[in-house]
Each structure stands twice: as structure tokens, then as C-alpha cells.
DRENLUM-30401 format. One record per residue (C-alpha): residue in three letters; x, y, z. Coordinates in pm, whole numbers, plus 50000, padded with zeros to 5 digits. Each point is the difference from the previous one (the first is absolute). Last residue first. Layout:
BEGIN
alaXYZ
...
This chain:
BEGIN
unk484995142350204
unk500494977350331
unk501475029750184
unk497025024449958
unk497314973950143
unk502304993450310
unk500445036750060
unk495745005249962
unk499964972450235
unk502325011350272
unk497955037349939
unk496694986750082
unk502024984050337
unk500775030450103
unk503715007350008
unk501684996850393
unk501034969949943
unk499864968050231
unk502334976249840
unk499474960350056
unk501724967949955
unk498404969949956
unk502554988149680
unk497305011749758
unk500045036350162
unk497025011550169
unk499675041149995
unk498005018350272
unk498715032049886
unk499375034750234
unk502984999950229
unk500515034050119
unk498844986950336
unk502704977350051
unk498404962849989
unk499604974150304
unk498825022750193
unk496494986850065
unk499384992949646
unk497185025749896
unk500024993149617
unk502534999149720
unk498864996549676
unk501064965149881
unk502384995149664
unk500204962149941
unk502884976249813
unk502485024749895
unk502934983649844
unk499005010649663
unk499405032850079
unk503975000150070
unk500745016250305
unk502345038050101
unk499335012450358
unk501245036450049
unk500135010850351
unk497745027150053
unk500054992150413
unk496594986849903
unk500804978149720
unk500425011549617
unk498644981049692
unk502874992749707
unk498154978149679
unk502604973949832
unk498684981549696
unk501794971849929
unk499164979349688
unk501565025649791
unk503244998050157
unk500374967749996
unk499355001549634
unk502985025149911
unk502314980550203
unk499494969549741
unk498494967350125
């Protein structure tokens, strides 16, 4: 497989985390996208989208969740 179509089968989207550090995923990796609700401190309160990774992992983002998706739907064009 050539460089050139690795490349176009990833498709990198950056969201930011609630000290505003940037978090960089794959959409492909993604596996749910969960608005965050009242967790009992379990979540910063800038966090505003929880983001499930395919290997269980999570990143709580401070983007809406509306905004996740429309990321997501620009990176696979």
C-alpha cells in the first residue's frame, strides 16, 4: 500500500479539552460521540461532548457534540 493511500484512508479531525489542550483522533477510530450530562464530577465543566475511542478510550471535549459531527462529516469528504 503506497504512502499516498494511507494517507487518504486517515482522516485526522483536532477537538480541544478543557485546559484547551489540543486532542488530535481519526473519525475512523471513533466509535460513539455522547453529549455530556450531569456526571457527578466525573467531567470538567467545560466538557460539553464525550468521545469513545475504538480501543475504550475516551476524550471529553469541550466542542458540542453538533459540531464533533459536523468535523467528522467534513473529514470523510
Amino acid at each position: 500500500m503506497s504512502i499516498a493511500a494511507i494517507l487518504a484512508a486517515v482522516h485526522f479531525i483536532t477537538l480541544h479539552g478543557p485546559t484547551g489542550q489540543e486532542i488530535t483522533v481519526n473519525v475512523v477510530e471513533i466509535s460513539s460521540i455522547t453529549q455530556r450530562r450531569d456526571a457527578q464530577g466525573h467531567f470538567d465543566d467545560d466538557v460539553r461532548c464525550i468521545v469513545t475511542m475504538t480501543n475504550g478510550k475516551w476524550h471529553g471535549v469541550v466542542e458540542p457534540c453538533i459540531d464533533v459531527i459536523k468535523l467528522i462529516a467534513e473529514a470523510d469528504k
